[in-house]
N, C-alpha and C positions, 0 to 999 in steps of 0.2 A: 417550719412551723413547730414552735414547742410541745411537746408530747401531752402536755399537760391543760394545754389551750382547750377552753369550752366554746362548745360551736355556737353558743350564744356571744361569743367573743370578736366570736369572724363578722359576724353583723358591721361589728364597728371600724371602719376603717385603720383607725388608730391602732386598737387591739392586735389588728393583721401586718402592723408594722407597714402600714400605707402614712406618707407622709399627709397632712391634710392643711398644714398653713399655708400653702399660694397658693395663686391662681392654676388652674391647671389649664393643658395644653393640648395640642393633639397628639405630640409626643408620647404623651402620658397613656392614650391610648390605643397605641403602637401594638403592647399586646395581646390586644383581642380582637386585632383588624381583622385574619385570617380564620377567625372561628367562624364557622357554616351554620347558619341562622334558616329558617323554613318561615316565609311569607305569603300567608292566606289572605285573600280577599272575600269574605263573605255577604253575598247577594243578599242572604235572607236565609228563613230555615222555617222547615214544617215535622210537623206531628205526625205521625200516622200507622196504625198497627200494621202486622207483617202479612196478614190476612190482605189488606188495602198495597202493600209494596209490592207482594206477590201479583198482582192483579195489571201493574202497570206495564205498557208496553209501549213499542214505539210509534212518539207522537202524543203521546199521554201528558199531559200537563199537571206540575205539582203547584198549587200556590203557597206563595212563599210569605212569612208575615211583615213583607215590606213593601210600602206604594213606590209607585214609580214614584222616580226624583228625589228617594228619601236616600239619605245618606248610608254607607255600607260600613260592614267592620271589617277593619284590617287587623289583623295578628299577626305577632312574631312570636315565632315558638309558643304557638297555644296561648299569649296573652294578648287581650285586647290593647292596642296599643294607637291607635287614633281610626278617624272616621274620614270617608270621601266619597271621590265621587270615579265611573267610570266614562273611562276618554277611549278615545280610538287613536293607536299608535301609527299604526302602518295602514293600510287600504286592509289588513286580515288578522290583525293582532290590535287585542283591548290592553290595557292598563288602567294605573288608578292615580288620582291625585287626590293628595292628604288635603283633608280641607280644615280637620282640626285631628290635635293630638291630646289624647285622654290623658288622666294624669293617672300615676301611679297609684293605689293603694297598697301603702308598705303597711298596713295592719294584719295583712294576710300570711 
């Protein structure tokens, strides 16, 4: 990368010396198969002073601001990155299936 390159430059494909006229492939992204991503599923999430956390114990129930049935978020690396639902994999393990995928906001 040129010394001289502004990081408002890397934004753009082209600028970073990424070819952009064809179709691309899965070839193309070959190098970032191996990068180690973190995938959250979140139930839901509540408020609550540390006064009211300290107090909790077990069997305590927190509610969370989502009804049953209502769709979850899923995150990659801390971005919300589409919505689903929770399935039962094995007879003792949950998983998720995507039910929609949020679009990006590149204004960020």
């Amino acid at each position: 990368m040129p010394e001289d390159m502004e990081l408002t430059e890397l934004a753009e494909p082209a600028a970073a010396g990424i070819d952009t006229s064809g179709p691309r492939s899965a070839r193309d992204l070959e190098a970032v198969y191996d990068i180690p991503v973190t995938v959250s599923a979140v139930l839901g999430k509540a408020t609550m002073q540390v006064a009211q956390l300290l107090k909790l114990g077990r069997g305590a129930v927190v509610e969370l601001d989502r009804k049953l049935g209502e769709a979850i978020d899923i995150y990659v690396n801390n971005r919300l990155v589409a919505r689903g639902e929770v399935v039962m994999v094995d007879d003792n393990r949950l998983g998720v299936t995507m039910t929609e995928i949020v679009k990006a906001d590149r204004s960020v």
